[in-house]
N, C-alpha and C positions, 0 to 999 in steps of 0.2 A: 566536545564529542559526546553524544550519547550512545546509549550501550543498545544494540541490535533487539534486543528484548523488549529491552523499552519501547522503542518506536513500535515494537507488534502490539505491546498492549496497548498503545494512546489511542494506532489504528483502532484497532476490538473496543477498544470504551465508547469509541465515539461511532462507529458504523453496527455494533452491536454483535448480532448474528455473525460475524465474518472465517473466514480459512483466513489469515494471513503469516506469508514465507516472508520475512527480510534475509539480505545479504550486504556484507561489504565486499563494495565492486575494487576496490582500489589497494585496502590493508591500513588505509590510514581514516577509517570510521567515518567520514564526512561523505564519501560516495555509495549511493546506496541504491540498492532494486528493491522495490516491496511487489511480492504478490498476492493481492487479494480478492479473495472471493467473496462476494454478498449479497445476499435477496435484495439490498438496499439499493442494488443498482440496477434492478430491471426499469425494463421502460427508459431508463438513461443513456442521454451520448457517453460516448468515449470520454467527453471534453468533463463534461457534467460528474462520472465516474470518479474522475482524478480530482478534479476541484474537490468533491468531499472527502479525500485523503487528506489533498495539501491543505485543505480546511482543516484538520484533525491534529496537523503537523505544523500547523502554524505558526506556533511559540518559536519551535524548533527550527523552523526555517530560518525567521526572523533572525534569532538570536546567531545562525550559523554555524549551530551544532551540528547539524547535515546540510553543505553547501551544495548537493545534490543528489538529486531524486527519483531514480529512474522507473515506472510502476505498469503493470501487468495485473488491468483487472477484469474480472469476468464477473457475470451473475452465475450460480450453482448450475443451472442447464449449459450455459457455453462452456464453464468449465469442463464438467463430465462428457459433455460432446470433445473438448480440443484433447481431453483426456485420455479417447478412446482413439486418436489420431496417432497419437504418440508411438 
């Protein structure tokens, strides 16, 4: 298990500029939603977006510290657009 904190900063170290929310979905720390926000992902798919998470989280994947992933990402304009939907 790693600790919710951690996995937001691995996120931010490796996407840089980012907003990122984690949550455990379950109570037993291996199911998880991350939401993240980053310039890094304009111009990019959905597909493309998540890959440099799961990139970020790799170790962690692997090793089955978080055996899953659930992720919610936007560039800073879709965010503050879905933001104003709310």
């Amino acid at each position: 298990m790693v600790s919710l904190d951690r996995v937001a900063d691995i996120i931010r170290t490796e996407l840089g500029d980012a907003e990122v929310q984690v949550r455990d979905l379950t109570g037993g720390g291996d199911h998880l939603e991350a939401l993240v926000v980053s310039p890094k992902f304009d111009g990019l798919s959905l597909v493309q977006q998540h890959q440099l998470v799961y990139g970020a989280l790799r170790s962690e994947l692997a090793s089955e510290a978080i055996h899953a992933l659930a992720l919610k990402t936007y560039t800073p304009e879709k965010w503050a657009a879905a933001s104003q939907v709310s």
